[in-house]
C-alpha positions as CSV (number, residue, x, y, z in Angstrom):
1,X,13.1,-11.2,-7.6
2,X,13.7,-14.5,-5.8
3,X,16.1,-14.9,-7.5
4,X,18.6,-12.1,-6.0
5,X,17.0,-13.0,-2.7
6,X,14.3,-10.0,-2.6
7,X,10.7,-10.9,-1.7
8,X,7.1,-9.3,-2.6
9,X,5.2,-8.5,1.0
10,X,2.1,-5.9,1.4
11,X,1.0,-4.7,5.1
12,X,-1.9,-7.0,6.6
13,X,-5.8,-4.9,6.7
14,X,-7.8,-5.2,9.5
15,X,-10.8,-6.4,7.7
16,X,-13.1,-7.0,10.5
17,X,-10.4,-7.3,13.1
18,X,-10.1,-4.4,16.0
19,X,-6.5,-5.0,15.8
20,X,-3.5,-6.9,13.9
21,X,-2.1,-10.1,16.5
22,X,1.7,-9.1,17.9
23,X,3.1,-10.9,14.2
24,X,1.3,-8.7,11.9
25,X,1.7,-6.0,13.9
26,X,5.7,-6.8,13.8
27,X,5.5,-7.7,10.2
28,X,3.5,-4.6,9.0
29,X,5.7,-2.4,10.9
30,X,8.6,-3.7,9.3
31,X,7.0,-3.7,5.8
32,X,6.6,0.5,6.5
33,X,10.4,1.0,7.6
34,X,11.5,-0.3,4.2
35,X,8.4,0.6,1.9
36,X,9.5,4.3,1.7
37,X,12.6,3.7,-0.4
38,X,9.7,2.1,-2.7
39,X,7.7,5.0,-2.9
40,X,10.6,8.1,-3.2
41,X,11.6,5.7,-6.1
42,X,7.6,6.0,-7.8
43,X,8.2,9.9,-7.0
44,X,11.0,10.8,-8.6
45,X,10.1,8.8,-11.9
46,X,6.5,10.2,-11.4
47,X,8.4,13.8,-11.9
48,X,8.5,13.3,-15.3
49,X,5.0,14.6,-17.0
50,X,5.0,11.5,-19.3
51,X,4.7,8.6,-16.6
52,X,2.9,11.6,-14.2
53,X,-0.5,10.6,-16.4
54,X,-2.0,7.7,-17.4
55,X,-0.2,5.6,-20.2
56,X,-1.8,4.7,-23.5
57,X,-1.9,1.3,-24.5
58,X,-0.3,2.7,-28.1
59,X,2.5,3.6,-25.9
60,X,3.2,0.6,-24.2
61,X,5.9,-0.9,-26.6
62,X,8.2,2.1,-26.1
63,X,7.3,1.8,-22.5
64,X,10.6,-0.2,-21.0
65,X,13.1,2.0,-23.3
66,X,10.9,5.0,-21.7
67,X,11.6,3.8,-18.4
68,X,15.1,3.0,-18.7
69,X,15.7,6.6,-20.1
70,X,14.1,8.6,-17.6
71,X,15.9,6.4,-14.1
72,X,19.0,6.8,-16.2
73,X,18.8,10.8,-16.0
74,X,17.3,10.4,-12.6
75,X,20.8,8.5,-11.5
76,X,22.8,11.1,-13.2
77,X,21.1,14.2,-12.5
78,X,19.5,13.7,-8.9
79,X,21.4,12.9,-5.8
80,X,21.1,9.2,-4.5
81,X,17.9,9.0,-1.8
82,X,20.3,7.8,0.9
83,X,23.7,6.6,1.5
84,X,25.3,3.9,3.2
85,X,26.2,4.0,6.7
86,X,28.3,1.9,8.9
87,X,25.1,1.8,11.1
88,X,23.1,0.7,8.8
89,X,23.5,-3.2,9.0
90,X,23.6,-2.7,12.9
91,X,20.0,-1.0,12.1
92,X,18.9,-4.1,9.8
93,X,20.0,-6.5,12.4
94,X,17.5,-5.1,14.9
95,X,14.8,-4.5,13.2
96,X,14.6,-8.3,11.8
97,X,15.5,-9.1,15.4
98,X,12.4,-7.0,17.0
99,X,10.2,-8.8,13.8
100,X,10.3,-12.0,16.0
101,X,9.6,-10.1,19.7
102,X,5.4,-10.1,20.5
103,X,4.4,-6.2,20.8
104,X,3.8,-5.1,24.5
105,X,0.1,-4.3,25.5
106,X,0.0,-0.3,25.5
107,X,-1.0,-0.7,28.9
108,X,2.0,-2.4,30.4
């Protein structure tokens, strides 16, 4: 995924922390924003009763032409989950921008 400059992140946990430091905060905040597009994606293929359940491993071979079979009737049959806007690199820009900012105390 490197490759076509796309990179694997997971939200930070607390562990034994109170709370995440103004980066993880920024970082896990971020990682939300973008994580839904992630998880209507699971969803939708999820619709389908076969990848709904658990997968036998006797299954498994048939598994990728499966796959590619049931996001091929999701694109034709099922509207996209969003659209481009103008907006939306305008929208990018500041949330890598406020990524970098510390969080204000919820005090001040």
């Amino acid at each position: 995924m490197q490759v076509i400059g796309l990179g694997v992140a997971m939200p930070s946990f607390l562990d034994s922390k109170n709370q995440f430091s103004a980066k993880e905060a920024n970082q896990s905040g971020c990682i939300t924003k973008v994580r839904w597009v992630v998880e209507t994606a699971n969803r939708r293929i999820k619709q389908f009763k076969y990848f709904a359940n658990t997968i036998q491993n006797s299954s498994l071979i048939y598994l990728e032409s499966d796959l590619s079979i049931v996001c091929a009737l999701i694109n034709r049959y099922q509207p996209p989950m969003a659209t481009s806007k103008p907006e939306d690199s305008e929208v990018g820009q500041k949330i890598m921008k406020l990524l970098h900012q510390k969080k204000n105390s919820a005090g001040k």
